[in-house]
N, C-alpha and C positions, 0 to 999 in steps of 0.2 A: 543177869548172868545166865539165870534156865533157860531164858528164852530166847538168847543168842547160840547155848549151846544147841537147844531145839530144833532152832529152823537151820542152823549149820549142820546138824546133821539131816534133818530132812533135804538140804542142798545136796547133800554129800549122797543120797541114796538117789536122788531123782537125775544126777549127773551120770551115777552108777547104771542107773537105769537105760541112761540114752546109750551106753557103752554097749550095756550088752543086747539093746534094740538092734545096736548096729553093727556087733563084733557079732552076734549067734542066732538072732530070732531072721532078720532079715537073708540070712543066705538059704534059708531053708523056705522061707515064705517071701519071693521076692515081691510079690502081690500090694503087701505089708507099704513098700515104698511110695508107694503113691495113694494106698489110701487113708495112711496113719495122717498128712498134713490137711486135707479135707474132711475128716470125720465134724459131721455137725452139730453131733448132740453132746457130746462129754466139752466140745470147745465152747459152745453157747454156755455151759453151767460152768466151766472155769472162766470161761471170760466176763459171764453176767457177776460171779464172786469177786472176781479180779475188780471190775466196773465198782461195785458195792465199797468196796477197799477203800479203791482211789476216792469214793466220795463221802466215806467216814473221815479220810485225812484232809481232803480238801473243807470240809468243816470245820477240822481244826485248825486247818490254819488263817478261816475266816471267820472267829467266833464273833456274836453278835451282830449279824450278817443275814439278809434273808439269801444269799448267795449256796447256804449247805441245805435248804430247802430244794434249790433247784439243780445242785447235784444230785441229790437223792429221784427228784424226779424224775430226771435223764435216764438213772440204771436201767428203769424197765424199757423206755424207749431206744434209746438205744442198742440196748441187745434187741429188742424185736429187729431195728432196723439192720442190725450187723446177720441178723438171722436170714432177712431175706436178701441182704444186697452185697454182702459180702463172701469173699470164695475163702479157701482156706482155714478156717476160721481155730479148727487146733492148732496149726502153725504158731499162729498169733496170738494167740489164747497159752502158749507154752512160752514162748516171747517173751511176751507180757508179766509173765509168771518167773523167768529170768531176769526179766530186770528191775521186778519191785522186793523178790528174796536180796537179789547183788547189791542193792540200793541199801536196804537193811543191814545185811552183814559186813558190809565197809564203815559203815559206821557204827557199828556195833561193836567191833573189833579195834576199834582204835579206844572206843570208851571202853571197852574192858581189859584193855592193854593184852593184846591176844599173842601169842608166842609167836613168832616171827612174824609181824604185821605185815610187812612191805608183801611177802609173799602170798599172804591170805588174801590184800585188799589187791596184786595184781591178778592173781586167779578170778576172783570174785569179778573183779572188774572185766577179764576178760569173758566170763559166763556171760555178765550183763550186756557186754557187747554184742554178744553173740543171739542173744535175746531182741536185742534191737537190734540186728539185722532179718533176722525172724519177722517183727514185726513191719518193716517194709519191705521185705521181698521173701517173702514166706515159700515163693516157691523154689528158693534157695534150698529150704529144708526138703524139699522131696527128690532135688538132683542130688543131694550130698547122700540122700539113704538111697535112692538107685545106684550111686558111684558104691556107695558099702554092698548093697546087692553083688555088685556085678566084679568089684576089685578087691584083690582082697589086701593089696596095702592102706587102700581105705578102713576098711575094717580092721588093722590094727593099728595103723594112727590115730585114728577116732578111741579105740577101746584104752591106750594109753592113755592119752589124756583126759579121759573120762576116770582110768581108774587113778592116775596120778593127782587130780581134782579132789576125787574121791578123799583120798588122804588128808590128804590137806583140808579138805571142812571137817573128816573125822576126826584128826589128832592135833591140831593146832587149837582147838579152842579148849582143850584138855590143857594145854600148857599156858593157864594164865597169870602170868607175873602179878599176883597180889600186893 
């Protein structure tokens, strides 16, 4: 139950965050738009994390297996290889990061029978989607913070439902039907 409430609110602050990347940082530094989805180095070390994740779970789910050996050896190659042949690499690396929190909190939220489910796990669901859109069209993410640059109904439909998100991973998981 800590650890649902934990990473639901770390949900809840890193949604918050996109709000006001795109409701108040980006009209001042339009700059920001296009190089927040390419930045190399903080994507490489969330995505080699992110890579590290996936191949703690994929051992579990093949235990007795030399198969969680050779996830584990992938992590480092792979990010080398994402380091030099891949473009975007925060985009993806933030994606990524969307849809393995949303994957968690869907089900977490049903096993802790979390206060209004339906709405928790369609929010959630829709982060997660939005994540994997991220990770196949990443450059998706840098037209949507140029549109918040430049529009400013962009910029408070985005901040909306980032701050209405917000809520909802903050207060919902406070209200758990014991």
């Amino acid at each position: 139950m800590t650890l649902f409430r934990a990473i639901s609110f770390l949900m809840a602050m890193l949604v918050l965050g996109i709000g006001v990347l795109c409701g108040f940082a980006l009209p001042k530094a339009p700059a920001l738009a296009t190089r927040i989805p390419r930045l190399r180095l903080p994507g490489a070390l969330l995505g080699t994390a992110l890579l590290a994740y996936c191949a703690y779970e994929g051992t579990l789910m093949l235990p007795g297996t030399r198969w969680g050996q050779l996830f584990w050896a992938l992590v480092p190659v792979t990010a080398f290889l994402c380091w030099y042949f891949m473009d975007f690499l925060m985009a993806r690396a933030l994606g990524g990061l969307l849809v393995i929190i949303a994957n968690f909190l869907i089900q977490s939220a049903f096993g802790a029978y979390c206060g209004c489910r339906p709405l928790y796990a369609s929010v959630a669901l829709a982060w997660g989607v939005a994540g994997t859109l991220l990770i196949a069209w990443p450059w998706w993410f840098r037209d949507v913070l140029t549109a918040c640059s430049r529009h400013l109904a962009w910029r408070i439909a985005l901040l909306l439902v980032s701050v209405f998100s917000c809520i909802v991973f903050f207060v919902l998981p406070l209200m758990v039907a014991d």
